[in-house]
C-alpha positions in Angstrom: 0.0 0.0 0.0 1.5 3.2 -1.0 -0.1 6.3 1.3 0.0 9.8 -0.9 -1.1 13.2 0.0 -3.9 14.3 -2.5 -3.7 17.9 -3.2 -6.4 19.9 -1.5 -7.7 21.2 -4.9 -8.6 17.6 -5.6 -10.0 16.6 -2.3 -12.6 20.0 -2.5 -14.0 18.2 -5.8 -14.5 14.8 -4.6 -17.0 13.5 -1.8 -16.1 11.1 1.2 -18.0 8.1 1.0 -18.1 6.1 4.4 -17.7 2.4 3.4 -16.5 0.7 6.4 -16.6 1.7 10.2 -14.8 -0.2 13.1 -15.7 1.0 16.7 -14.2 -1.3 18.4 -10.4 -1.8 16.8 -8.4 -2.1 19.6 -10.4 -5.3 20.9 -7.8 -7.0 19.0 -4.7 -4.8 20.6 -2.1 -6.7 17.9 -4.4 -5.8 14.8 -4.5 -1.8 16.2 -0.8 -1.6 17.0 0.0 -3.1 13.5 -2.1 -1.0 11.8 -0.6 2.1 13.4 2.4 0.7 12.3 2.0 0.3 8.7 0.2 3.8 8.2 2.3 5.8 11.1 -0.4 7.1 12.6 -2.3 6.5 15.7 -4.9 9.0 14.9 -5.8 11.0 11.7 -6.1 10.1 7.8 -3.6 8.1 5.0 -4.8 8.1 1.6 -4.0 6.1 -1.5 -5.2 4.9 -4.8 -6.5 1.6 -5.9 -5.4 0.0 -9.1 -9.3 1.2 -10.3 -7.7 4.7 -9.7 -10.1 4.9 -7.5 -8.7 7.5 -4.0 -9.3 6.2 -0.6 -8.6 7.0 3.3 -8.6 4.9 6.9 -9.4 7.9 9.2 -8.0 6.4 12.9 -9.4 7.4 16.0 -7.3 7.6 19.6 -9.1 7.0 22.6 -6.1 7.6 25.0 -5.7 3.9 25.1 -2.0 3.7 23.7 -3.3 2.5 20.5 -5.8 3.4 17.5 -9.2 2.3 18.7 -11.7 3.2 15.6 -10.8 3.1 12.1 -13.5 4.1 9.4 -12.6 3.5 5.3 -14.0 6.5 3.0 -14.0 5.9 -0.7 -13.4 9.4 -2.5 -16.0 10.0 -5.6 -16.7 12.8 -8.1 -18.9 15.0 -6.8 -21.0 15.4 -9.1 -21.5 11.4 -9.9 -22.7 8.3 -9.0 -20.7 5.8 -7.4 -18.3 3.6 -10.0 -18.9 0.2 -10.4 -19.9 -1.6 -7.0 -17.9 -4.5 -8.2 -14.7 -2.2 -8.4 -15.3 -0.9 -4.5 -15.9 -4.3 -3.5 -12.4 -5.4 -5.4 -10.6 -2.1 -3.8 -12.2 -2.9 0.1 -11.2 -6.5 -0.4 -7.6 -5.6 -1.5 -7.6 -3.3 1.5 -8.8 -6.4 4.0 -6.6 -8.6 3.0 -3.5 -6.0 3.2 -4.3 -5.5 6.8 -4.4 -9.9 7.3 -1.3 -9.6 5.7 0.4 -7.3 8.3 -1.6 -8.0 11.2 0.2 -11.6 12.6 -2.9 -12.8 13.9 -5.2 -12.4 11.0 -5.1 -15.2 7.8 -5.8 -13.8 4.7 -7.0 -16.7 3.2 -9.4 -16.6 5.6 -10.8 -13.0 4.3 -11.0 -14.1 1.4 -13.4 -17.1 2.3 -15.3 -14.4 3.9 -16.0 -12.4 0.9 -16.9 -15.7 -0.9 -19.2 -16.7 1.7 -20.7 -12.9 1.6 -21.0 -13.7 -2.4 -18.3 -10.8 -3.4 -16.9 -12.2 -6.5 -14.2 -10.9 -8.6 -15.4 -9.0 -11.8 -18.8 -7.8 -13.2 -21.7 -9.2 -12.1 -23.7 -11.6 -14.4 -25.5 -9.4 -17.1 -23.7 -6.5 -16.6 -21.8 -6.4 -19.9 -23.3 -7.0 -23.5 -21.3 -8.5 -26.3 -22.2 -7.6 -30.3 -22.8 -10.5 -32.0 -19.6 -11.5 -34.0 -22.4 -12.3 -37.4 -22.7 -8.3 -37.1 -19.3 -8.0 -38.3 -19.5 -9.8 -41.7 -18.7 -8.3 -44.8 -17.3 -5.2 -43.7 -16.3 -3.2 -47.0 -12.7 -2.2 -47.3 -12.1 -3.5 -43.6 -10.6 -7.0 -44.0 -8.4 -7.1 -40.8 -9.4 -10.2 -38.1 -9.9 -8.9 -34.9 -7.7 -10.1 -32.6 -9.0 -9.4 -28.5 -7.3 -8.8 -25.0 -8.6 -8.6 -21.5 -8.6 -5.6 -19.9 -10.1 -5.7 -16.0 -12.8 -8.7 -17.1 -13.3 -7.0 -20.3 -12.7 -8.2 -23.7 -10.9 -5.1 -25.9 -11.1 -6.0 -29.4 -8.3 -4.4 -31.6 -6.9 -5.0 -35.6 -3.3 -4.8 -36.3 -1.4 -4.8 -40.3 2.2 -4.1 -40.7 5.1 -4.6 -38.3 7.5 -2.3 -36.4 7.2 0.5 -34.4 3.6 0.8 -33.1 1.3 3.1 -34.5 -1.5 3.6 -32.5 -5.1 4.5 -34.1 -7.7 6.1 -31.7 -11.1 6.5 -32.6 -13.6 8.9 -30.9 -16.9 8.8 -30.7 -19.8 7.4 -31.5 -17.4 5.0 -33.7 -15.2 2.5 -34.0 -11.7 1.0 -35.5 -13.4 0.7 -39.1 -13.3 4.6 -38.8 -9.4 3.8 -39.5 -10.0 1.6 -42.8 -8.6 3.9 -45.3 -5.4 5.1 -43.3 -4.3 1.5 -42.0 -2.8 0.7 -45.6 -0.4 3.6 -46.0 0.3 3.4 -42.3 1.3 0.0 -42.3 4.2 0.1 -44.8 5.7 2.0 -42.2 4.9 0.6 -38.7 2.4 -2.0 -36.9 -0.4 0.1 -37.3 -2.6 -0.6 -34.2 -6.4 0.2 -34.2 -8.7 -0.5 -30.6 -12.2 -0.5 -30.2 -12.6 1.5 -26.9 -14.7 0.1 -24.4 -18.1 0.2 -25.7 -17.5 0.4 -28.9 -17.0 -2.2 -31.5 -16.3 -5.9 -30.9 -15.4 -4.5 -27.6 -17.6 -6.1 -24.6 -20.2 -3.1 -23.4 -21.2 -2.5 -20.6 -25.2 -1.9 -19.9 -24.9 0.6 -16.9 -24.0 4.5 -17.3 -22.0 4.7 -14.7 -19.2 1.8 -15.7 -18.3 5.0 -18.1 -16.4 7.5 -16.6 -13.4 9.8 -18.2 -11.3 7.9 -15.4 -12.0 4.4 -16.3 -11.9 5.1 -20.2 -8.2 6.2 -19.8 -7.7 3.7 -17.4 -8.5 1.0 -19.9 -6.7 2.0 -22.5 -3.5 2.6 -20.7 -3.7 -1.4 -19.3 -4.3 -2.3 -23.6 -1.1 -0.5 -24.1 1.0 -1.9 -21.4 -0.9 -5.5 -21.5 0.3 -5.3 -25.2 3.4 -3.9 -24.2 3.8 -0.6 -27.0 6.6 1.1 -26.8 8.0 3.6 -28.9 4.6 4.7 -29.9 3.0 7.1 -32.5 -0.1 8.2 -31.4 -2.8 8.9 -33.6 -6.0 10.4 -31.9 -9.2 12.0 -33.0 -12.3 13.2 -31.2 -12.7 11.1 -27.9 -9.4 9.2 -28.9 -7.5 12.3 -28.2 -9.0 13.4 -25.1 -8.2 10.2 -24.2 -4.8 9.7 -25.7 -3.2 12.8 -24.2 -4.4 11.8 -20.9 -2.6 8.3 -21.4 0.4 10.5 -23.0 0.8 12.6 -20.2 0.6 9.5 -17.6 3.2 6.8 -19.8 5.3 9.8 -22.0 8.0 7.1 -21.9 6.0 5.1 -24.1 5.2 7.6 -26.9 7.9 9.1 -29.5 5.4 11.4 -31.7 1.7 12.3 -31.6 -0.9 13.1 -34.5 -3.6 14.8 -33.4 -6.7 16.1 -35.4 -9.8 17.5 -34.6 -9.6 16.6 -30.9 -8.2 18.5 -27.6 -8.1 18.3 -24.0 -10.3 20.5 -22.1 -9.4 22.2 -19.0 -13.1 22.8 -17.7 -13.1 26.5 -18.6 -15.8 26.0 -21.1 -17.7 24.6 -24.5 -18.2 25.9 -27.9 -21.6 26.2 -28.8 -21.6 23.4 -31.7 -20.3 21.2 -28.9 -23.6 22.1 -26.5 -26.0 21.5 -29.3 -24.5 18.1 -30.1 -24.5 17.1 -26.5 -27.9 18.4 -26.2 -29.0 16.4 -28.5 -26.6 13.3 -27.9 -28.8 13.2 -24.6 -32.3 13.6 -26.1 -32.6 11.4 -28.8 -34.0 8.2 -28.0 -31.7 6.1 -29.9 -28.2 6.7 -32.2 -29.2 6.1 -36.0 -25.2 5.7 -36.4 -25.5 5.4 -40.1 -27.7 8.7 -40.8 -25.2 10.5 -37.7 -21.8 9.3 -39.6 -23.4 10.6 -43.1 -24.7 13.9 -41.9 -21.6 14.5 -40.8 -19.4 14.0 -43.2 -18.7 16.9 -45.9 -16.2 15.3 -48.8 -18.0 12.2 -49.1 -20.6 10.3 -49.1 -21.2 6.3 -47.6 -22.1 3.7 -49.6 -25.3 1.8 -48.0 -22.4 -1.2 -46.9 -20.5 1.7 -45.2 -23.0 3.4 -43.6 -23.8 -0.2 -41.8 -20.9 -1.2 -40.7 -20.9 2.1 -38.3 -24.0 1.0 -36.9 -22.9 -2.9 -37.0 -21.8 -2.8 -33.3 -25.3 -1.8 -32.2 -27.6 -4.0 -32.4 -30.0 -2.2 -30.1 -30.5 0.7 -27.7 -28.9 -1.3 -24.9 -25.7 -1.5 -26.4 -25.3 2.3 -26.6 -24.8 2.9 -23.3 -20.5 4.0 -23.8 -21.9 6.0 -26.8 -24.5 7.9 -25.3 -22.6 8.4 -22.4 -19.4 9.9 -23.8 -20.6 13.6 -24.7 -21.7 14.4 -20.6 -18.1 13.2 -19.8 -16.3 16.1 -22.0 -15.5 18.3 -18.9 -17.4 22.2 -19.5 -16.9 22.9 -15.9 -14.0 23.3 -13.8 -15.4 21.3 -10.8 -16.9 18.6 -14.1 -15.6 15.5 -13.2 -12.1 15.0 -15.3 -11.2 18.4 -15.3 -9.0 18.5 -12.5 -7.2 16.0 -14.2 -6.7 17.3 -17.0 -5.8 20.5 -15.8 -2.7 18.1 -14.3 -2.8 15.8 -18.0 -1.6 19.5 -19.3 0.8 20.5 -17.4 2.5 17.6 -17.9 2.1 17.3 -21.6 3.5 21.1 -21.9 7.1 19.8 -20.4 6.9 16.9 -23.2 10.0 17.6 -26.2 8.2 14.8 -28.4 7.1 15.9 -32.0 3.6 16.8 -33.1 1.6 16.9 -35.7 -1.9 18.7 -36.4 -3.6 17.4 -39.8 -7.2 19.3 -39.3 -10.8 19.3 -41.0 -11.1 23.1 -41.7 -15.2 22.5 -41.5 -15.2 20.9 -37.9 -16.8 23.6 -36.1 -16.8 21.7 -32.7 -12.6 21.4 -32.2 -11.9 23.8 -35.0 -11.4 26.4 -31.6 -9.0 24.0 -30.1 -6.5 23.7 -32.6 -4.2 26.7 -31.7 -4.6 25.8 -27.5 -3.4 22.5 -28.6 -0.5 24.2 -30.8 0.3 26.0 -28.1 0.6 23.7 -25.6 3.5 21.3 -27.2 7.0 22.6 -27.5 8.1 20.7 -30.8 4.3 21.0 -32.6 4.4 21.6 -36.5 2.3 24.4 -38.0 -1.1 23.1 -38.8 -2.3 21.1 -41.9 -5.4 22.4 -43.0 -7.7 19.3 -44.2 -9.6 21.7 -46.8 -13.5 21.2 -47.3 -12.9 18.4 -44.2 -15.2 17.5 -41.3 -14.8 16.2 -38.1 -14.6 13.0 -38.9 -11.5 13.5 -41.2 -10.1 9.6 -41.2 -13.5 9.2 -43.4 -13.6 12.3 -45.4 -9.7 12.5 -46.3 -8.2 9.7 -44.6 -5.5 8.8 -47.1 -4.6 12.3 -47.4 -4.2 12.6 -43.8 -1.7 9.3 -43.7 -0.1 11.1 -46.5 0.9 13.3 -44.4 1.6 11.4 -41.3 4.0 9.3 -43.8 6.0 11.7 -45.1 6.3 13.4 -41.5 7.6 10.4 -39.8 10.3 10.4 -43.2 11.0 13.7 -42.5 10.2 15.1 -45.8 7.1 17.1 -44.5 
């Protein structure tokens, strides 16, 4: 267990969550003086974080007895939302039980473990609490003839497609899509690196899961940085779009050994300070309409081409129903607008870091995105080594569609050096 101090700016956005409450601690004297002995204290707070990220602290208590005689366990959540995943704060409060067994001579762990399975807490998501698109949804998929290949990722299967070798290149896709977004940039990419594309959580032949609040900024990021260390990238070029890149330069500012260049388009990282007004309507809506018709949403947004029926499809192919939109849906109400929104603080750290970073950068940009078309020059600004903009003309947002083998045109002959 590794104890930290949490800044107070962080602590003022989260709330303390009581989870566990032991009056009587120092009716085992051995237990109480061996916890005050692994957390130095006989009275007052130690905080860490669980592997979910997730920040807790065991308040002692000192009755004047020589020893700590209460103990109570907070779990620290945004403010401003639900409680993650129970089956994560039962996995953290085990974790936690079975560290003290393993300090405290008298205690077995073992035995707290056969505790929790006789109380029925079992490892991983409950039964029904993830959907998984049917593979026969995935046939036929024009101009996308990659086999998936899958890891596991916290008791979730992450799908991913991979062509090429060397160096990775990895391919990020936003929202409300998936890999396929990548089809017509994986060819040139891959004749000059292992060209890498995941389906996020919740997307794709990714396993989904049904309840809102399984998707937070926190857990996305989380995710994706165990699919990069479970596959063990290194030496990575990143490229991001949309959600990809709200997410991929939160996972660049956490791993920076990992990454040796980033491609960015049409995405940023947002500090809380505020929203364009594109972005509000299309959250607005994102949050009104009773169900994503991902094949009219992908052509209406497009402004170079046009889907063929096939292509159109295969964006809504992960999807059989409502109840697998749940990580879609979701995603716009994570984008933080606020500075106590729930991932700002984070990223307000996510930045600072990134502005120290020396790696290089490139900005290929769809001039008719009026959502991120504001964030271009912050996200210029914020790199040291960033090369002036591309301008994508006549462009959207979703520019791996509209001009996708213009835009790995350019990534190509960037990485040669001859941009």
């Amino acid at each position: 267990m590794k104890f930290i101090e949490p800044p107070a700016e962080e602590l003022q956005l989260l709330r303390a969550d009581p989870l566990l409450w032991e009056q009587e601690l120092d009716v085992r004297p051995d237990v109480a003086e061996a916890v005050e002995r692994a957390t130095g204290k006989r009275a007052g707070k130690v905080y860490w974080r669980s592997p979910h990220d997730h920040l807790y602290a065991l308040e002692l208590a000192d009755l004047g007895r020589g020893r700590p005689s209460m103990a109570m366990l907070y779990g620290h959540w945004d403010r401003f939302e639900p409680r993650p995943p129970e089956h994560e704060i039962d996995a953290d409060l085990l974790a936690f039980s079975v560290w003290v067994a393993e300090f405290a001579g008298s205690l077995n762990p073992a035995d707290v473990l056969k505790v929790a399975q006789f109380a029925g807490i079992k490892p991983g998501w409950p039964e029904g609490a993830v959907l998984r698109t049917p593979e026969d949804r995935f046939q036929n998929l024009p101009g996308f003839p990659y086999a998936p290949k899958y890891t596991e990722v916290e008791g979730l299967r992450m799908a991913y497609v991979e062509h090429g070798a060397g160096d990775p290149i990895l391919l990020l896709h936003g929202e409300p899509t998936w890999s396929y977004l990548y089809r017509h940039m994986i060819p040139p990419l891959s004749q000059i690196g292992r060209a890498i594309a995941p389906d996020l959580i919740g997307f794709g032949r990714s396993d989904k899961p049904v309840a809102a609040n399984a998707y937070s900024y926190k857990s996305h990021v989380r995710w994706l940085r165990a699919f990069v260390e479970t596959l063990d990238l290194r030496n990575i070029t990143l490229v991001c779009q949309d959600w990809g890149g709200l997410l991929g330069l939160r996972l660049l500012s956490q791993i920076p050994e990992r990454f040796a260049r980033l491609v960015a388009m049409n995405t940023g990282i947002s500090d809380g300070s505020g929203a364009t007004e594109a972005f509000i309507r299309w959250r607005r809506f994102s949050q009104r309409v009773p169900e994503f018709d991902l094949a009219l949403l992908m052509r209406n947004a497009l402004t170079r081409k046009k889907l063929s029926d096939q292509e159109a499809a295969a964006y809504q192919a992960p999807f059989p129903s409502r109840a697998y939109q749940m990580g879609a849906r979701v995603f716009p109400r994570l984008v933080p607008v606020r500075l106590d929104h729930p991932g700002a603080y984070e990223n307000r750290l996510a930045i600072a870091k990134l502005q120290t970073l020396d790696l290089p950068v490139l900005l290929p940009w769809g001039d008719q995105d009026a959502i991120t078309l504001p964030w271009r020059q912050p996200l210029q600004k914020l790199f040291r080594n960033a090369a002036p903009p591309i301008d994508i003309v006549g462009a959207g947002h979703f520019v791996q569609e509209d001009a996708g083998e213009e835009v790995a045109t350019h990534i190509v002959n960037w990485m040669k050096g001859k941009a």
